[in-house]
C-alpha positions as CSV (number, residue, x, y, z in Angstrom):
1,X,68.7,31.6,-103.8
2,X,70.0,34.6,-104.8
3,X,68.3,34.2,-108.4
4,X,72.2,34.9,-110.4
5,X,71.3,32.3,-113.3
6,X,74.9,30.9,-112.3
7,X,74.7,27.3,-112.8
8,X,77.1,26.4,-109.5
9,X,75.2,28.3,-107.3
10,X,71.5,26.8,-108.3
11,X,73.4,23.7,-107.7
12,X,74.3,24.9,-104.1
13,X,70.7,25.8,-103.2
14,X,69.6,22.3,-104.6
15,X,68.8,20.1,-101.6
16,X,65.9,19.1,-99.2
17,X,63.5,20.3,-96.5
18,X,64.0,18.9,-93.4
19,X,61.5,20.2,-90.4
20,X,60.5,23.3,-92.1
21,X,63.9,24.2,-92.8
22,X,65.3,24.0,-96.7
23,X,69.1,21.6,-96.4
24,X,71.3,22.4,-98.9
25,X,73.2,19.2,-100.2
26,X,76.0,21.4,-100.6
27,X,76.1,22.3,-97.3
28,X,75.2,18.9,-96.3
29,X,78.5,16.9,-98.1
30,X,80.5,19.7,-97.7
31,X,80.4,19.6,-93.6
32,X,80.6,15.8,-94.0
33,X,84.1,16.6,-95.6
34,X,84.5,19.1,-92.8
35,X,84.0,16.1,-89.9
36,X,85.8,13.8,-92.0
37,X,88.9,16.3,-92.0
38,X,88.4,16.9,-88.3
39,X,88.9,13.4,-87.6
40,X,91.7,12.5,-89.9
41,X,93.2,15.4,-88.4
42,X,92.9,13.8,-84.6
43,X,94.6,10.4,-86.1
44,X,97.7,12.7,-88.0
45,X,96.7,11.3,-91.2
46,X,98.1,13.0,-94.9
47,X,94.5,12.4,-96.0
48,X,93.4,15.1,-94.0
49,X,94.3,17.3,-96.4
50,X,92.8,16.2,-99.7
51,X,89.4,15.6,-97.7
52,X,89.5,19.2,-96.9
53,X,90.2,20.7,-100.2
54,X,87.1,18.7,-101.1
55,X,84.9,20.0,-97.9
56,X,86.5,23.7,-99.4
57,X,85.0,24.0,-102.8
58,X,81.7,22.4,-101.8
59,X,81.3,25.2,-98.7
60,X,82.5,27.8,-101.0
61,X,80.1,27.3,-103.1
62,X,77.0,27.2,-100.3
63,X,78.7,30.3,-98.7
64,X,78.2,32.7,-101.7
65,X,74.8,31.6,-102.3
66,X,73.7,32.3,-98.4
67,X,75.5,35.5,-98.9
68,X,78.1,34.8,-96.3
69,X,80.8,36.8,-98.3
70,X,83.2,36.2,-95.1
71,X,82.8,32.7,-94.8
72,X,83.4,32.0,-98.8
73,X,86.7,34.0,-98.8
74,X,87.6,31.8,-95.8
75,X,86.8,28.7,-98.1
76,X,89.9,30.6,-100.2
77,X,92.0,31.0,-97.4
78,X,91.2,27.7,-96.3
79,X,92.2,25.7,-99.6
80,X,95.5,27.7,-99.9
81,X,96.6,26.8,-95.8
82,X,95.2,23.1,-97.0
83,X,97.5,23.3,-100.1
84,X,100.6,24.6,-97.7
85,X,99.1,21.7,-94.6
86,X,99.6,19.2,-97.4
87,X,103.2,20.1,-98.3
88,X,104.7,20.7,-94.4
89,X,102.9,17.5,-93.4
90,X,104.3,15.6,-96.5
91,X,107.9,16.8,-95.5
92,X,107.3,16.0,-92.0
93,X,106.8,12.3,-92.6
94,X,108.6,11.5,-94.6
95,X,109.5,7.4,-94.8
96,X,106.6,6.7,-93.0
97,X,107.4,8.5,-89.9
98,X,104.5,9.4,-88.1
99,X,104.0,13.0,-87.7
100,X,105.9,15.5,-84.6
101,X,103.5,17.4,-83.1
102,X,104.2,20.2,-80.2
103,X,102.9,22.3,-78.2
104,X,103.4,26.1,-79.2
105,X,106.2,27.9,-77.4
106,X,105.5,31.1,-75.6
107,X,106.9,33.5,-78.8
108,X,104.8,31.3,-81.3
109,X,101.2,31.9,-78.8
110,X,102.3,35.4,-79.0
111,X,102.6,35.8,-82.4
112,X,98.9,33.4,-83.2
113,X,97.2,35.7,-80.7
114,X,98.6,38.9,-82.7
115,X,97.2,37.3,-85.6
116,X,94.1,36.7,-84.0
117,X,93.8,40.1,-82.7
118,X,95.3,42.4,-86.0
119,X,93.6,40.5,-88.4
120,X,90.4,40.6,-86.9
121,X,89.9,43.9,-86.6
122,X,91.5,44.9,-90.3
123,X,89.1,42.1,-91.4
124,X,85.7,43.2,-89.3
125,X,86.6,46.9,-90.7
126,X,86.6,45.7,-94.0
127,X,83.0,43.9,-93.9
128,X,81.9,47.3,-91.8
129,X,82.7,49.7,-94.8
130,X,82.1,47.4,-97.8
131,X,78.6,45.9,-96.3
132,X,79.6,42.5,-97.0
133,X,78.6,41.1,-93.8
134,X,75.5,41.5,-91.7
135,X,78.2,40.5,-88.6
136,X,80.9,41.7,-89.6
137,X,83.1,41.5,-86.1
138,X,82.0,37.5,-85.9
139,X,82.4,36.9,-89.2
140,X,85.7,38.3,-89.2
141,X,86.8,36.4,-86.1
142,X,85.9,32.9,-88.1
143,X,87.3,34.3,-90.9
144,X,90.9,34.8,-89.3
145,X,90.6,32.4,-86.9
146,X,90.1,29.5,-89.0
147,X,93.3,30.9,-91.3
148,X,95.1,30.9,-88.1
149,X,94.3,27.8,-86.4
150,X,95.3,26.0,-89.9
151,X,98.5,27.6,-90.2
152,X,99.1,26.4,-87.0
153,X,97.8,23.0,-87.7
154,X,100.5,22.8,-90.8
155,X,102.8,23.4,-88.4
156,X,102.0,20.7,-85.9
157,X,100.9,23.0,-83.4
158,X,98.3,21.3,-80.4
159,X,97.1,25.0,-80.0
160,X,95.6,25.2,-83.6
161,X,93.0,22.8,-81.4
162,X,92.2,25.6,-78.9
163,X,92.0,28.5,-81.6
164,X,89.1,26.4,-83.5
165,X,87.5,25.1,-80.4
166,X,87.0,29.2,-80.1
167,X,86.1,29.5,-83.4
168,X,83.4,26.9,-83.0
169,X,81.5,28.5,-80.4
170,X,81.2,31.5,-82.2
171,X,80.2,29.8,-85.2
172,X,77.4,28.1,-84.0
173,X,74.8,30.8,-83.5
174,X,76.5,32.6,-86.9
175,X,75.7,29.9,-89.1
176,X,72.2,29.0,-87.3
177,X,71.1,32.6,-87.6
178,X,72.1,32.3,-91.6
179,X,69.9,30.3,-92.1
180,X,72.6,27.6,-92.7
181,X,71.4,24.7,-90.6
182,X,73.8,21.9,-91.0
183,X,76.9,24.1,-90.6
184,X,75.3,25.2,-87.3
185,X,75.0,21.7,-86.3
186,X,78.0,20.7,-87.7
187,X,80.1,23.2,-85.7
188,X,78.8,21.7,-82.6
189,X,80.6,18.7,-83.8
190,X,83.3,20.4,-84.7
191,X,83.6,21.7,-80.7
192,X,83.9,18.1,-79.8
193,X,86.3,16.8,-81.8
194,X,88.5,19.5,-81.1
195,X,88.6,19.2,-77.7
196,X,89.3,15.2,-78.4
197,X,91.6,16.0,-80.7
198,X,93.6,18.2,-78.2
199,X,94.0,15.7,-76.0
200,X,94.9,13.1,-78.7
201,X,97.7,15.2,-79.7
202,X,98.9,16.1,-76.0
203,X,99.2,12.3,-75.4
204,X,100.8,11.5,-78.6
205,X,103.4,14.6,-77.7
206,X,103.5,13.6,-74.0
207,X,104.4,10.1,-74.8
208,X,106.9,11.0,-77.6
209,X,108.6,13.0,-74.7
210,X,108.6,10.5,-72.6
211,X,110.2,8.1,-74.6
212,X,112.3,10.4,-75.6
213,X,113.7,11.4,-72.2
214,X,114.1,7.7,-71.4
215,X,115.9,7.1,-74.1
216,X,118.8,9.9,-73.3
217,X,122.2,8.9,-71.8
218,X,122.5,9.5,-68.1
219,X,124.6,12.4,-67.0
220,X,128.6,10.5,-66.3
C-alpha cells in the first residue's frame, strides 16, 4: 500500500493472500462487476451499464493504490462513456424494443482506428514525460482503447468487440506484471467473452437483416 493514511485506499489494499500472492477484495468485486458487465453486454441488456459504473469506482479505487495512474484515469473515462452507454442505449430501446446493433461502416473503422492510433501516442507521451507509468506505451493503448471500444459499444457497434478483444491481450501480462492478479486473470476472461460476444451480436444483426430483407416488397 502506498502508506497515504487515505481511508479508501487502505480499504483497496484490504483483502486476502491467495498462493503467496496478496488479493485485493477490491480488485476481486470490482472484476466480478467487470464479467458481469461483459455478459450483460453479450445479451443487450440496459443493466449493463449500472453494473459497470459499479465495477468503475471499485477498480478506480484498486488502480491508484497499485500505482497504475493510466488504468485509474481509464476508470474516469470509463464511468463517463458508461454514463453516455446508459443514455444512447436508453434511447435506442425505447418501448421495449430490443436493441439495433451494426456492424461499423468503412468511415466509422477509419475514424476508431484514428482514435486508436492519435490517442495512443498523445497518451503514451504523456506517461513518458510525467513518469506516471512504468509502461507507458501499453498502458496508453488500454487506456484509449477501452475509451474507444466503449464509445463504440454506445453506439451499437459489433467492432467495440474486436477493439477490447485487443485490448485484452495486452492487458493480461500488464496487470500480472502489476502485481494485480485477479485483473490479470480476469482479462483472460474478458478475451473470451468478447469473442462470444462478437459473434452473439453478428447473429443477432445477421438475423435482423435477414428478416428484414424478407420482409421487403418485391421489385413490380
Amino acid at each position: 500500500m502506498n502508506g497515504s493514511g487515505v481511508w479508501w485506499l487502505e480499504w483497496a489494499y484490504a483483502g486476502f493472500t491467495l498462493f503467496g500472492e496478496h488479493v485485493r477484495w477490491a480488485d476481486l468485486l470490482g472484476n466480478a462487476a467487470a464479467l458481469a458487465t461483459v455478459a450483460l453486454a453479450i445479451r443487450r441488456t440496459i443493466w449493463t451499464w449500472p453494473v459497470q459504473l459499479t465495477g468503475t469506482a471499485l477498480l478506480f479505487a484498486v488502480s491508484v493504490d497499485a500505482s497504475l495512474v493510466g488504468n485509474a484515469l481509464k476508470q474516469v473515462i470509463v464511468a463517463a462513456l458508461a454514463g453516455y452507454g446508459w443514455y444512447r442505449w436508453s434511447r435506442g430501446m425505447r418501448g421495449g424494443t430490443d436493441l439495433p446493433v451494426r456492424p461499423a461502416t468503412l468511415a466509422e473503422r477509419g475514424m476508431l482506428a484514428a482514435a486508436m492510433v492519435v490517442g495512443t501516442t498523445a497518451v503514451a507521451l504523456f506517461f513518458t514525460h510525467t513518469g506516471w507509468s512504468w509502461a507507458p506505451w501499453l498502458d496508453a493503448f488500454i487506456f484509449v482503447g477501452s475509451a474507444v471500444a466503449m464509445f463504440a459499444q454506445s453506439r451499437g457497434l459489433v467492432d467495440f468487440w474486436v477493439v477490447w478483444i485487443i485490448v485484452d491481450l495486452v492487458g493480461i501480462p500488464v496487470t500480472l506484471m502489476s502485481g494485480l492478479w485477479v485483473s490479470g486473470i480476469v482479462y483472460g476472461f474478458f478475451f473470451v467473452l468478447a469473442v462470444t460476444g462478437f459473434r452473439n451480436w453478428m447473429r443477432h444483426y445477421r438475423s435482423h437483416r435477414d428478416g428484414d430483407a424478407r420482409r421487403e416488397p418485391l421489385p413490380a
